[in-house]
N, C-alpha and C positions, 0 to 999 in steps of 0.2 A: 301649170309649170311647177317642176319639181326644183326647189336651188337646196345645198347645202354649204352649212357655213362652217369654216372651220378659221383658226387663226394660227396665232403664237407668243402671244400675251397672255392667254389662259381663257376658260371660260366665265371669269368673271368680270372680263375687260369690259370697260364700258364703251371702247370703240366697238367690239361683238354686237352690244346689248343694242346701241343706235344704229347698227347696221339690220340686224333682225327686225327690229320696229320697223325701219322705213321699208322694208323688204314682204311684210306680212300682208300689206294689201294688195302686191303682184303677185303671188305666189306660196306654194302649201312652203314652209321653212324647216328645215331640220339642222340643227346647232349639235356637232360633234367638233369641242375642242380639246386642250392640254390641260389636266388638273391644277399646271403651275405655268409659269413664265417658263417658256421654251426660246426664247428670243435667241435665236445667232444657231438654232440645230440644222440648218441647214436642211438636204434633205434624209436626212439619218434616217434609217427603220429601225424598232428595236426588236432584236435577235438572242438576247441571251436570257430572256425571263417570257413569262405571258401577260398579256394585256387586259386590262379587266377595266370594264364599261361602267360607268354609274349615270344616275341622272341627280341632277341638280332640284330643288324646289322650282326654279324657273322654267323648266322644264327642258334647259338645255342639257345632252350628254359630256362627260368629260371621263377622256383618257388618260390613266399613267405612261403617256408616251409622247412621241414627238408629232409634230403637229402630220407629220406626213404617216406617220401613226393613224391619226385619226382617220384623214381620210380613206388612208386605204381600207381600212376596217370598217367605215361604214360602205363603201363602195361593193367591198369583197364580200364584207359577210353580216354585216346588220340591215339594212335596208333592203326593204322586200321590191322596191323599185327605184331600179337608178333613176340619180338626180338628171334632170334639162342640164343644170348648171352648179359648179362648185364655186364659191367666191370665199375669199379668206380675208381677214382683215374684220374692222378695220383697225392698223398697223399703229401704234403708237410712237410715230417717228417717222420716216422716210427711209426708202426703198431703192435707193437711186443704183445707177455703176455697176461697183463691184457688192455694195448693198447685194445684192439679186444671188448671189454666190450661198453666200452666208444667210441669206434672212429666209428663216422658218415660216412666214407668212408668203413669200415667192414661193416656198416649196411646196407646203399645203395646193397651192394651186398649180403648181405643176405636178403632183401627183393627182390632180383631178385631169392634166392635159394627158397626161403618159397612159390614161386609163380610156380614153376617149372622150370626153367629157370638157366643153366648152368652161376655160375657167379665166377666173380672174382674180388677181393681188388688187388691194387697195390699201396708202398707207396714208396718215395724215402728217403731212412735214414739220413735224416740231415735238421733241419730245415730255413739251410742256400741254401737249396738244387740247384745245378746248372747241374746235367747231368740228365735232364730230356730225355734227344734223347736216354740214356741206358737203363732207364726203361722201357720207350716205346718200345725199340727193342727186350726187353725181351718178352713183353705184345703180340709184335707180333709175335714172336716165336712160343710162347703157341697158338695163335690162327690158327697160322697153323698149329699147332699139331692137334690143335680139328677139323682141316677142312678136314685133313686126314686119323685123327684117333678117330670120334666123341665117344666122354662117351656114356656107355650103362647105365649110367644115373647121372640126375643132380648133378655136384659136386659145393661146394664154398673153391676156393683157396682163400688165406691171402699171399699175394706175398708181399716179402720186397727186396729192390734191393739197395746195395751199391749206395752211391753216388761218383760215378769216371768213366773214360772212358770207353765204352765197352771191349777194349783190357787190360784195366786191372781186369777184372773182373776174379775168381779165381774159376769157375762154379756154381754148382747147387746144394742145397741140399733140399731134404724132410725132413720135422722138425718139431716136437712138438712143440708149447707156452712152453716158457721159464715163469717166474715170476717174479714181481716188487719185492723190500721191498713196505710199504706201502707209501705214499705220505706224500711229505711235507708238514707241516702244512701252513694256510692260512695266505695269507700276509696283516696285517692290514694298513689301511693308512688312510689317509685324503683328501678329496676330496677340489677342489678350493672352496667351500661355509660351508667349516668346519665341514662337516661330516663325521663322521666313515663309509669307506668303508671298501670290503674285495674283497681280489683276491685269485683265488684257487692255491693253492700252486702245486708247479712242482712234475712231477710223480718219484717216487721212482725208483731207482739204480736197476740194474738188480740183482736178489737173485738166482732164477734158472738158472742160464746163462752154465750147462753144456753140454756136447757132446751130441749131437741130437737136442737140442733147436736152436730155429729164433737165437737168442742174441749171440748163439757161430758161426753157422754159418755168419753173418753177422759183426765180428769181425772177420772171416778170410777173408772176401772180397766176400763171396757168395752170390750168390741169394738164400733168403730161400723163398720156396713153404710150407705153412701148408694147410691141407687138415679140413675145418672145420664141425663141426654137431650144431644140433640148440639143442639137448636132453641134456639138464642139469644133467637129470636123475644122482645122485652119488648111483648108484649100490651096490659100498662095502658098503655103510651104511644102506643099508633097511633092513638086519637082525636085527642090530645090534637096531635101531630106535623101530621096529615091539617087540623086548625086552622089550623096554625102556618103550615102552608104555603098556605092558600087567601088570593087576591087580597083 
């Protein structure tokens, strides 16, 4: 099995580096991340300059682009055989909601789903985060699920996984996105040459946090798995719209 890894923390995150270890005895590993902290790119491509590859001492590659950058370019045009599986992560924080809009590590992996390609986000819930060997152990759970029990077709999991020991993990759930309130407002300030800056203010308090969501699972100690789609489509409102709009 072929996996690649990509993130949005950078290629020297050490959620990557524990995820590769635990990843190298299922599978050949190839590491194409972000030369920097990409966190919140969403799934941006970059379109107004070119991309240029390097490798690391460690042997993993890193991009001047966004993490959905990476992927594509290794899918598209650097790897002489596509990957089984792209996995991105692991995530320096959690992933949850409206997380999944925004978060550069859900993209990476959904530009491994929009390509064909069986993927998966994993984020660690804390952004103080220190049991990265759990998450990783989860990531490789799943992957030998899929070695034994391959999808009859491409799925994109959003995997969130407590931050604590594997033994005190409290198992597994399948979970919808939960929902933020909206975000804080932006924090104004002053820069050392006395200019008005601005920093994006912290993401909103869970609001849907009930039974079946990431947020309640993940406050009993679970791992939650959401099963994601790219179709925006809002279905209940095309009668209603198709109304709205007749003479």
């Amino acid at each position: 099995m072929r996996i690649l890894l990509s993130n949005d923390d950078g290629y020297f995150a050490p959620g990557l580096a524990a995820l590769a270890e635990a990843l190298a005895p299922l599978a050949d590993i190839t590491v194409v991340a972000p030369e920097r902290d990409r966190s919140g790119a969403s799934n941006s491509l970059t379109l107004d300059r070119p991309l240029m590859l390097r490798q690391a001492p460690t042997g993993f590659h890193y991009v001047n682009g966004t993490p959905t950058d990476c992927v594509h370019l290794a899918v598209t045009g650097m790897l002489d055989h596509l990957p089984d599986m792209v996995i991105s992560g692991i995530n320096h924080g959690a992933n949850m909601g409206d997380d999944t809009i925004y978060s550069g590590t859900v993209a990476a992996a959904t530009e491994g789903y929009l390509l064909g390609i069986p993927s998966i986000a994993v984020s660690l819930a804390s952004h103080n985060a220190r049991h990265f060997d759990t998450a990783a152990r989860v990531v490789a759970e799943l992957v030998q699920r899929i070695q034994t029990r391959p999808p009859t077709e491409p799925m994109l999991l959003n995997v969130n996984v407590p931050d604590c020991a594997t033994a005190e993990l409290n198992g597994v759930s399948v979970t919808r996105l939960g929902k933020r309130h909206k975000a804080e407002s932006v924090v104004k300030t002053t820069n050392p040459r006395g200019q008005t800056v601005y920093w994006v203010g912290a993401a909103g308090a869970a609001q849907d946090a009930g039974e079946g969501t990431d947020f309640h699972a993940l406050a009993r100690g679970r791992v939650s798995i959401t099963p994601l789609q790219m179709d925006l489509t809002r279905f209940s409102q095309m009668e209603s719209v198709n109304a709205w709009l007749k003479p």
